[in-house]
C-alpha positions, 0 to 999 in steps of 0.5 A, spaced: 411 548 371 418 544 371 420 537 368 420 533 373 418 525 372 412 523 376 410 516 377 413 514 371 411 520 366 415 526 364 412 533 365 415 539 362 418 546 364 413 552 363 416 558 359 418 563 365 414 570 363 412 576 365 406 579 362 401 585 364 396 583 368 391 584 364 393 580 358 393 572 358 400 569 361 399 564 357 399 567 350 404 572 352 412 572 352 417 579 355 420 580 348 415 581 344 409 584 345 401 583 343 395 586 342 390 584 347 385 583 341 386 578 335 388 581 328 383 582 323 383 577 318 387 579 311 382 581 307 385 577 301 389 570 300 395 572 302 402 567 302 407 567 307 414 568 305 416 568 313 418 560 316 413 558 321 417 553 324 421 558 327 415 563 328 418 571 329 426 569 331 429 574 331 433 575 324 440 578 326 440 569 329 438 566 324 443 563 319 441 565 310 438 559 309 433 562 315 436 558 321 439 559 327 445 560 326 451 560 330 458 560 329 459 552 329 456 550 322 454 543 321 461 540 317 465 542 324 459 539 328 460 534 325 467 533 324 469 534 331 463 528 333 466 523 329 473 525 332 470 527 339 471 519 343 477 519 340 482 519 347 487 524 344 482 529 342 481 535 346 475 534 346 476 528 350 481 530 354 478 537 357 472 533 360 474 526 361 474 527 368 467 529 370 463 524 374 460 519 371 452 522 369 449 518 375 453 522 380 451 528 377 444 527 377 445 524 384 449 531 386 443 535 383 437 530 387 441 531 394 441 539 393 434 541 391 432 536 398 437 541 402 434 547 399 426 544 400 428 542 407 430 550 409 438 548 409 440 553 404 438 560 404 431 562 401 433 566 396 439 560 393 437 557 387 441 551 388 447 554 385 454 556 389 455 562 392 461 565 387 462 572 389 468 570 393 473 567 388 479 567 393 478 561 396 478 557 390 483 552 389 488 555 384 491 550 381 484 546 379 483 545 372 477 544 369 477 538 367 478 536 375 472 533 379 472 536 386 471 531 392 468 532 398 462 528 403 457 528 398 462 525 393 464 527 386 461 535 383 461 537 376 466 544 375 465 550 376 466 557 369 468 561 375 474 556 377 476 555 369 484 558 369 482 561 362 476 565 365 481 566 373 486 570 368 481 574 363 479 577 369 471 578 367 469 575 374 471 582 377 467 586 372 460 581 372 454 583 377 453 577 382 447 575 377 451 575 371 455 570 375 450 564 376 448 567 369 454 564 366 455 557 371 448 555 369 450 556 361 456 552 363 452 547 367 449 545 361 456 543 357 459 540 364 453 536 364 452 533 357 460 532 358 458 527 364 452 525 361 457 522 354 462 520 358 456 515 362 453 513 355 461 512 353 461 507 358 455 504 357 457 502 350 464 500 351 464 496 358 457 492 357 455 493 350 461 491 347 463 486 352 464 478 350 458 476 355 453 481 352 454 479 345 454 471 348 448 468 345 448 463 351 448 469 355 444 474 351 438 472 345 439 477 339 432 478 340 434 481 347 440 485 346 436 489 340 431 490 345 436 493 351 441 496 347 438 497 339 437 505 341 443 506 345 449 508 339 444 513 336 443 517 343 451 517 343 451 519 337 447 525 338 451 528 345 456 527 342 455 531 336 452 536 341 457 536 346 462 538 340 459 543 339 458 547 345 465 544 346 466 550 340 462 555 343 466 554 349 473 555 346 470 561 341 468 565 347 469 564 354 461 568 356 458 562 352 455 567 347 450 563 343 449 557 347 441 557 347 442 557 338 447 551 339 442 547 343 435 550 339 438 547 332 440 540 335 433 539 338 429 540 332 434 537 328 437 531 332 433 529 338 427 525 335 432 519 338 429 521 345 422 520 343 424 513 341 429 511 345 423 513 352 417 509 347 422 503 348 423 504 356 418 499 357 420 494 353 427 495 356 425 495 364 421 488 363 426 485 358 431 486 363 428 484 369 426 477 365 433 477 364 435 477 371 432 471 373 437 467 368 443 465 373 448 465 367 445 472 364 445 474 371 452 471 373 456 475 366 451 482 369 454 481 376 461 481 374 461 488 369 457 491 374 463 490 380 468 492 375 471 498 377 470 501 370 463 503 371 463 505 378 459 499 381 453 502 378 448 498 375 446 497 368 439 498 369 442 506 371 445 506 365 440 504 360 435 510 365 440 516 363 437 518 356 430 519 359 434 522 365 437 527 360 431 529 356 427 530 362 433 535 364 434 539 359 428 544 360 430 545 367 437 547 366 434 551 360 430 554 364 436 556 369 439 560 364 433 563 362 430 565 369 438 568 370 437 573 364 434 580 362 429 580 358 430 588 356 438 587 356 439 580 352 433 581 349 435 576 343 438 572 347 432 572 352 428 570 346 432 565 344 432 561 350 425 562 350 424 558 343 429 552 345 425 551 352 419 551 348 423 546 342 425 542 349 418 542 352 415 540 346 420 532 346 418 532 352 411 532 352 413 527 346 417 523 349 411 522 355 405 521 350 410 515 347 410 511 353 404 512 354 401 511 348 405 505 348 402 502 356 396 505 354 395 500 347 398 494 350 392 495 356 387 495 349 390 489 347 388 485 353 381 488 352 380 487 346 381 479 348 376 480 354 369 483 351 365 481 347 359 483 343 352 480 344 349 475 339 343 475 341 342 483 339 344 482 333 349 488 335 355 490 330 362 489 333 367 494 332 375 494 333 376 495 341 384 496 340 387 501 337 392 506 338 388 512 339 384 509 344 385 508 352 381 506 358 379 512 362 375 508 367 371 501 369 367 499 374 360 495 376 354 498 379 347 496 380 341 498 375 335 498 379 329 497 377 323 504 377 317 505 377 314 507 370 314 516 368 320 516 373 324 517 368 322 520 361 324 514 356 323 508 362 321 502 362 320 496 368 325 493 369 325 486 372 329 485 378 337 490 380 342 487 375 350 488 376 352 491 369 360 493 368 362 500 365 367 501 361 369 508 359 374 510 354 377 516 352 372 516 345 366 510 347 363 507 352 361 500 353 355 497 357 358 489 358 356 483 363 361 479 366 361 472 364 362 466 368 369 465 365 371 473 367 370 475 360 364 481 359 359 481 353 357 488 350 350 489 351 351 496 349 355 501 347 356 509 344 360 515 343 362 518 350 359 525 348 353 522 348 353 520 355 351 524 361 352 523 369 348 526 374 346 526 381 340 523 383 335 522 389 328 518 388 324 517 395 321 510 392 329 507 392 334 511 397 332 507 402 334 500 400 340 504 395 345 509 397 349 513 392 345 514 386 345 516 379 342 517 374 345 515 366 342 517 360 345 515 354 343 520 348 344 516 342 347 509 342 348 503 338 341 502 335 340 511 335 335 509 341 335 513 347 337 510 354 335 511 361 339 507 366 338 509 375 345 506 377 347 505 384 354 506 386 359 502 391 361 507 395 360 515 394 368 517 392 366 512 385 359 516 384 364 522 385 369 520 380 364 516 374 360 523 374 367 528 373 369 523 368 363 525 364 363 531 366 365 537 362 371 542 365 369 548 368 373 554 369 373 559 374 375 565 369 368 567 367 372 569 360 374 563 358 371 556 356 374 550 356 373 544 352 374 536 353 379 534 348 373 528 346 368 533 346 370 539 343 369 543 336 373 543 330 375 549 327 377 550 319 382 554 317 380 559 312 387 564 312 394 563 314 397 565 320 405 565 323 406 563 330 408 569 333 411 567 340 414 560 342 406 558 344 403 559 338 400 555 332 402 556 325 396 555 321 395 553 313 390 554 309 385 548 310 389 545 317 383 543 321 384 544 329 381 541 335 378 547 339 381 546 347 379 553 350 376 559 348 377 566 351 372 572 350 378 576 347 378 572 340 383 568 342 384 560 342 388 554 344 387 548 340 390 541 337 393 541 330 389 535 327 394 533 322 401 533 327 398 534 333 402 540 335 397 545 340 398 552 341 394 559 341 391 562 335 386 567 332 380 564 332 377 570 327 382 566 322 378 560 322 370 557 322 368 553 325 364 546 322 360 539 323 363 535 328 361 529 332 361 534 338 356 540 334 351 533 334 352 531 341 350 538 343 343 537 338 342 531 343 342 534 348 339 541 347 333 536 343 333 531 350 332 536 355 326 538 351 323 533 351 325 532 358 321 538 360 314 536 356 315 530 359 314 533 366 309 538 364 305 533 361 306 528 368 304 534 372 299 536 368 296 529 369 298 528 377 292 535 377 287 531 373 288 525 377 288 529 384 283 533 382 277 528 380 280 524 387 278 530 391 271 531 386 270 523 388 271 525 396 266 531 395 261 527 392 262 521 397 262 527 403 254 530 400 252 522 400 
């Protein structure tokens, strides 16, 4: 799985392993082996000593304090930061003349179209063949961008003047080259990419117009540009620091170090910068219906500073950037050998987890925030019904979304069809609202709004298909509703007719628990699935692990026949793979729900057998009837 951005969400890059076909891929990285089976639980209480934020790191990588550790403390990094915009600096002056981050991004978008339209051989990776260095101009230097028909590129390791005159090209193999380009595509990129944030600051941030309040409310430029000087902040400091690793060794040793700690120690930003994205993409479009605000932004971006890009893609490079970040990681890591650099490797591995992990935040920030924003205007549309004297409860909240809504027709049946029935007068058009943890049932009102008629937890409603001979030929697409337990702790029955099939499809798969096509695994919806307790401590042994605490609570997601589980930290939200011989399992909303409906279907068995056993006593006294009838 690679990060890409898909219809505004950001998907992570999947760790790339090689594990043995017989032990789940998903639990197994190269470098360090594991058994197939879980590891019995100690005996005895027992304290861990070991760091669980960083699982089983090698320690030859770490520094004394147990992190990683590189040849770059943190007072350099974060001396050579406070120095690194300075023009003098050589920091400045080696990559001042990269392209801007936008034509880089562009550069990287047109060569994965030419690879997946067949232009370039199969087995190119997007990278430039360098097995021939001659017909490399000799006198580029590294800081030079090279010009062509597709318009500005990044520099080449392989045209570096220190790299030309070591001589180390001649003695790497042809994988060990674009081992060595893809590290130092991260560096030159994070170059282009401060050097664009470097312009967006100076050019528009700090120019007269934006700091006019005729032009620009306070309010407005807090909202466009309050993130925009901490997002700087933090390239800067990681880009002295690959600056430092670069000039300490030519082969980029320790890169992925580098990277692993400014991730956990500095990246937060980006989850917030990404939260703030809609905000800054409606601020900005209200913004450009003022003539005097569009009039100022016209004429910055015509100037020649800023290459007549658009304020808009500057203010798009951090959620750019953090999307990729995983895929040149993970062009690092697909050049390596997990025996040869097998600390490296594993390194690597680490910091693609960290990377895909804000990733993931960065995601379910947006997210979260669209999702409360839609919960809002809900919560002002529905309303709880008087007349049934039913409890209203909060409708907003922050972790609450929409699944899915809709109308459908509850129509009438005839009395014993179903187990809990009772007559309805006439069809009556009901709307759905089905939320990731309730579900309402509400009637729409003549001023568009709805009112509550009833309501439950979602894991206490099903779905299925059904036919019933009396209706079918009046309705189409029906299915049946049973809610177990609702508001009043009553039993409901509901047969409801769909518009068309594909809307009878998906309401039944929206309330339908996953289904695995590994016979050894069971999967779990994350608003119906177990909650386990753990009862002994574990430290995560590979990057897809869970570390768990004494006491920690976990949302049980899947279930392998081998003992293992994947599952949800309830106290951080952090997911991963554990032993599940460490825990217990314990009550839970989902244990109840599975009582209901062990306890429905029961029901609904002696039911049927109750109205069976009646349709042979009536048949039988008709027949009797006949037969009497007959003999007269």
């Amino acid at each position: 799985m690679t990060g890409i951005k898909d219809n505004g969400n950001i998907r992570p890059v999947r760790i790339r392993s090689k594990p043995p076909s017989s032990i789940d891929s998903r639990r197994l990285s190269v470098a360090v082996a594991r058994p197939s089976s879980p590891p019995p639980p100690p005996p005895v209480k027992r304290h861990s000593t070991g760091n669980t934020t960083y699982g089983s790191l090698p320690r030859s990588i770490y520094n004394s304090k147990g992190r990683p550790g590189n040849s770059l403390d943190k007072s350099s990094t974060e001396s050579a930061s406070e120095n690194g915009s300075n023009q003098g600096s050589d920091l400045y002056m080696r990559f001042a003349d990269e392209p801007l981050y936008q034509f880089y991004a562009a550069d990287i978008s047109e060569r994965t179209k030419s690879v997946f339209a067949g232009d370039m051989m199969e087995d190119c990776d997007g990278y430039e063949e360098i097995s021939s260095i001659t017909s490399r101009p000799s006198a580029l230097e590294l800081i030079t961008p090279c010009t062509s028909g597709h318009g500005q590129h990044r520099s080449l390791w392989c045209e570096v003047p220190e790299v030309k005159n070591s001589g180390i090209i001649e003695s790497l193999t042809p994988r060990e080259r674009k081992l060595q380009e893809a590290k130092f595509e991260l560096i030159t990129s994070e170059a282009s990419y401060f050097k664009s944030l470097t312009v967006l600051e100076k050019h528009f941030i700090n120019s007269h117009s934006m700091n006019d309040d005729t032009i620009l409310s306070k309010k407005d430029q807090k909202i466009l540009f309050g993130n925009v000087n901490p997002v700087r902040k933090c390239s800067e400091k990681l880009l002295a620091a690959l600056e430092k690793c670069w000039q300490d060794n030519i082969l980029l040793s320790g890169l992925s170090e580098i990277l692993y700690t400014h991730s956990k120690e500095n990246f937060d930003i980006f989850v917030k910068y990404c939260s703030n994205q809609i905000y800054i993409d409606r601020t900005l479009k209200c913004l450009r219906e003022n003539q005097k605000f569009n009039e100022a932004l016209q004429r910055l971006e015509s100037d020649p500073k800023c290459q007549s890009l658009s304020l808009h893609s500057f203010l798009m490079l951090p959620m750019q950037r953090i999307t990729r970040l995983p895929l040149l990681v993970d062009a690092i890591l697909s050049q390596m050998d997990s025996k040869e650099n097998s600390l490296e490797y594993q390194m690597c591995e680490f910091t693609l987890a960290s990377l895909n992990a804000i990733v993931q935040n960065c995601n379910e920030s947006t997210r979260k925030l669209e999702r409360y924003e839609e919960m809002l205007l809900l919560s002002q549309q529905l309303e709880f019904s008087s007349k049934k004297e039913m409890k209203a409860m909060s409708v907003a909240s922050s972790s609450r979304w929409l699944v899915r809504s809709g109308s459908m027709l509850h129509l009438t049946v005839p009395d014993g069809k179903l187990t809990f029935s009772r007559k309805m007068i006439r069809p009556t058009k009901l709307y759905f609202f089905l939320f990731n943890d309730m579900f309402f049932i509400a009637k729409r009102k003549s001023d568009g709004n709805y009112t509550v008629v009833d309501y439950c937890a979602r894991n206490f409603v099903e779905m299925e298909h059904t036919t019933e001979s009396v209706l079918t030929s009046s309705y189409k697409n029906l299915l049946k509703l049973t809610i177990l337990e609702n508001h009043e702790a009553k039993t409901i029955e509901m047969l409801l007719s769909c518009d068309s099939e594909s809307s009878k499809k998906r309401w039944i798969e929206a309330m339908s628990p996953p289904i695995s096509s590994n016979p050894e695994e069971t999967l779990y919806n994350e608003w119906d699935c177990p909650q386990v307790f753990s009862e002994h401590p574990y430290v995560a042994i590979q990057p897809d692990e869970l570390s768990l605490q004494n006491g920690d609570i976990v949302k049980v997601l899947t279930k392998m026949n081998d003992g293992w589980y994947h599952g949800e930290r309830i106290r951080d939200g952090e997911k991963g793979w554990f032993p599940g011989n460490y825990t217990s399992e314990i009550a839970s909303q989902h244990a109840r729900a599975k009582n209901l409906k062990q306890r429905y279907r029961l029901l609904a068995m002696s039911g049927s057998y109750l109205q069976s056993r009646q349709d042979k006593i009536k048949k039988k006294k008709i027949s009797q009837i006949i037969e009497t009838k007959l003999l007269l």
